[in-house]
N, C-alpha and C positions, 0 to 999 in steps of 0.2 A: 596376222591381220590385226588392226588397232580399230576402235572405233570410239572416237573424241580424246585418242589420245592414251587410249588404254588399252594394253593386247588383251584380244581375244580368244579363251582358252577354256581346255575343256569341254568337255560331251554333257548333254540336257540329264540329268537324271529324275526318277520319278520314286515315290517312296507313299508303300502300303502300311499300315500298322492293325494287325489283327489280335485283338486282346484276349488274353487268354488268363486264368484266374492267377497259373504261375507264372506270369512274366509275358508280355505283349512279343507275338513276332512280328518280325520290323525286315519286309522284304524291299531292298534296293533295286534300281530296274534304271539300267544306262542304257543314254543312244550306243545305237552301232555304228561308227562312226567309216565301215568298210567290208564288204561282204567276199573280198577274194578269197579269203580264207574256206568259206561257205563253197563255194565254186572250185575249187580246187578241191575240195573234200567228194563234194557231188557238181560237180558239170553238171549243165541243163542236157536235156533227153535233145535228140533232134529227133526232126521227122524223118519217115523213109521218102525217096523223092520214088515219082513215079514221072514218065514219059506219056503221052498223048497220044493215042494214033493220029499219023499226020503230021508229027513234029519231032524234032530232034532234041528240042529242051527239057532239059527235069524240071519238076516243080515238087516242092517237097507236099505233101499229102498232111496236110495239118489236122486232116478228117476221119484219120487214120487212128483205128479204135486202141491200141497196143500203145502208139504215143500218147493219144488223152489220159488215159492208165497210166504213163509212165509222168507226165508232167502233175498228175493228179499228186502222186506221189513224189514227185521233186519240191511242189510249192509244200506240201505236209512238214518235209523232212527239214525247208527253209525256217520255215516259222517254228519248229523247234529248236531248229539252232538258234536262233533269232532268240528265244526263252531264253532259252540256259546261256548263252554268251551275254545277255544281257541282265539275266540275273548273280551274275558271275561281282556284281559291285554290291551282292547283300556281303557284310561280313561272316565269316564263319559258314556261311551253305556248303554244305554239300550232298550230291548224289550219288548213292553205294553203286545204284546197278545201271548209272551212266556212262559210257564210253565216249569222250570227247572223239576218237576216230573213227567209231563206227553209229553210223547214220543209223541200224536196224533198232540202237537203243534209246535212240534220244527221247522219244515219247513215255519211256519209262518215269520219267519224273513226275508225270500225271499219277500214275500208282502209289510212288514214293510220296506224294503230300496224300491222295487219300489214304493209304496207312499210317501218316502222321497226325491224322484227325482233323484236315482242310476238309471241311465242309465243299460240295459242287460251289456254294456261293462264293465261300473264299478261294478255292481254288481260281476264279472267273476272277476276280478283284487282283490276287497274281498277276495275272494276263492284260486285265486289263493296266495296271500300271506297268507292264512291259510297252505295251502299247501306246500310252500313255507319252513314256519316255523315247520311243522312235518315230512318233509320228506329232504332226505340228494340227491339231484339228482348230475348227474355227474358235473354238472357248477359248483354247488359250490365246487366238492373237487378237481375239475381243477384249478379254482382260487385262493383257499386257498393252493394248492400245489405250484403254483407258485409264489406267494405271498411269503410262504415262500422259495423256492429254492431259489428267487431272494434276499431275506435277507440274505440268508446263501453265496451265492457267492458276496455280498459286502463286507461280513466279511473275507472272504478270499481275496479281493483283498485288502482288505485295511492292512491284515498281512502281504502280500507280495511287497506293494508298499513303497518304501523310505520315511521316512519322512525330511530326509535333504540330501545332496550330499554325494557321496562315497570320502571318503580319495582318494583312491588306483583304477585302473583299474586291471582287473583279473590277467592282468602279473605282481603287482607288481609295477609299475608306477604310479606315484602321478597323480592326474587328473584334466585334465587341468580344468580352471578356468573359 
C-alpha cells in the first residue's frame, strides 16, 4: 500500500521507559499484526449444541456454564499471548519460565517482572503500552488529526502570506515605503 506516494510499512509500536537508578528499562510493545498463530495454538472453545423439544435443530447453548469457563479462559490466555508476542520488539527481553507452546505458562511473565522489582504500577504501564501499540483509541486519532490539520493550515498560510512588499495598493497607488 502507498499513501501520497510512499509505501506503507511496518506495525504501530509503542515504547515505556521505567527509570531505575541503574539504567532505565525501556519496554517495546508492537501491533499484532495477525492472530492465527494464537488460534492455532488455542482454537476458540465452542458451545455444546443442544436440541429443543419439538424441533430437530441444534442450537449451540451459549448459556452453558462449562463454555463461559472455558471462553473465560481462552480470552485470558489471548491477551497473554497478545503481551508476550508483542512485547517480543523490546530488545534483549526475555522469560525463563515462559513456553511460547504451552498456553498453561504464559501468565507466568506477571511473576517474572514482580521478582524483577515491577512495581503493580509498572507492571500496569507494561500493559498498558501493549495496549497502547494494538489498539487505535480516540487520543491518538485526536492528536494525529490535529497534528496534521495544524500542518495543513501553515501550508496555507504561508501560500497566502507575502513574501516581500506589494508594488501597488488595491486602488492602484504605489505603496508607501
Amino acid at each position: 500500500m502507498k499513501l501520497h506516494g510512499k509505501k506503507v510499512s511496518g506495525a504501530f509500536e509503542s515504547v515505556v521507559v521505567i527509570p531505575r537508578l541503574d539504567g532505565n528499562l525501556v519496554f517495546v510493545a508492537r501491533a499484532i499484526m495477525d492472530y492465527e498463530a494464537f488460534e492455532k495454538l488455542c482454537p476458540p472453545p465452542k458451545a455444546p449444541v443442544v436440541v429443543f423439544a419439538g424441533s430437530t435443530q441444534e442450537v449451540e447453548n451459549v448459556e452453558d456454564s462449562e463454555y463461559k469457563k472455558a471462553v473465560d479462559e481462552w480470552v485470558e490466555h489471548k491477551t497473554h499471548w497478545m503481551i508476550l508476542q508483542s512485547l517480543k520488539a523490546t530488545p534483549g527481553l526475555e522469560f525463563e519460565t515462559v513456553d511460547e507452546g504451552d498456553c498453561s505458562t504464559w501468565k507466568n511473565y506477571q511473576k517474572e517482572m514482580q521478582e524483577a522489582g515491577l512495581s503493580p504500577a509498572e507492571q500496569a504501564r507494561v500493559v498498558m503500552c501493549v495496549s497502547e501499540a494494538n489498539g487505535l483509541d480516540q487520543s491518538k486519532i485526536d492528536e494525529a488529526t490535529n497534528s496534521f490539520l495544524a500542518a495543513r493550515a501553515a501550508q496555507v498560510d504561508s501560500g497566502n502570506s507575502l513574501v516581500s512588499a506589494p508594488l501597488a495598493t488595491l486602488s492602484g497607488e504605489p505603496a508607501n515605503a
